[in-house]
C-alpha positions in Angstrom: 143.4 127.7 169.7 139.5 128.6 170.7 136.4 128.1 168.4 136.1 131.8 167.9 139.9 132.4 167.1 139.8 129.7 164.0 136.3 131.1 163.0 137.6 134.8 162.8 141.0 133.5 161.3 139.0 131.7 158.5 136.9 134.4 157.6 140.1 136.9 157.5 141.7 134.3 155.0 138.4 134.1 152.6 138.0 138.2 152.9 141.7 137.9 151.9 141.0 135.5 149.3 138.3 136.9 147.6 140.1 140.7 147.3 142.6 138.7 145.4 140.2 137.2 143.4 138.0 140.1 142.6 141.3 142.4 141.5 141.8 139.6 139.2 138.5 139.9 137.6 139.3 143.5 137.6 142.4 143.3 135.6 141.3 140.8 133.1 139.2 140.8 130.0 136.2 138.6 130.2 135.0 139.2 126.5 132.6 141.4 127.6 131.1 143.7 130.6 128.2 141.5 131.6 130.4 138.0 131.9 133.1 139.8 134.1 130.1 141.5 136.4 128.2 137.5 136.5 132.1 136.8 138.0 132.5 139.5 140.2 128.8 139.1 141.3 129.3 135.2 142.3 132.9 135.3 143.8 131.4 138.3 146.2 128.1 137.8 146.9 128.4 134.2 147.1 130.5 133.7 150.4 133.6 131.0 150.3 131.8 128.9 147.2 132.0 132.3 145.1 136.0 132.1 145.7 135.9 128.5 145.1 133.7 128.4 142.4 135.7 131.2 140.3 139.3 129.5 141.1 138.4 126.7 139.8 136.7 127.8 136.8 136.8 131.4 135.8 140.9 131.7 136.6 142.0 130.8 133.7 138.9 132.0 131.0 139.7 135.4 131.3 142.8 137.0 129.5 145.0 139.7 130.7 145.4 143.0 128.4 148.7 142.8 126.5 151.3 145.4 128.1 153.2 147.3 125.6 156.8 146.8 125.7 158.4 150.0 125.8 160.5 150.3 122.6 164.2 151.0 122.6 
């Protein structure tokens, strides 16, 4: 594999990566506007630590809304 085939794979996996990451942030409720923006505004703007930085960290602080069951 050449240098520029593993650079361009690489930087396909993080664009991958960070989508994932940012609908994440998207779906889940960060206690308030501003802290889910600082999230959204690191893991994108801050190339491959963002990603990092936010798995590690901001995963599991944010909680997904409650889905209502549907009733029988």
């Amino acid at each position: 594999m050449s240098t520029g085939m593993f650079v361009v794979l690489t930087g396909v996996v993080f664009f991958l990566i960070t989508c994932v990451a940012l609908l994440d942030i998207a779906r889940k409720d960060f206690g308030s506007i501003q802290m889910k923006a600082l999230w959204a505004f690191v893991t994108a703007l801050v190339p491959f630590i963002g990603v990092t930085v936010y798995f590690l960290f901001g995963f599991r602080k944010g909680k997904r809304p409650a889905i209502d069951a549907p009733v029988d």
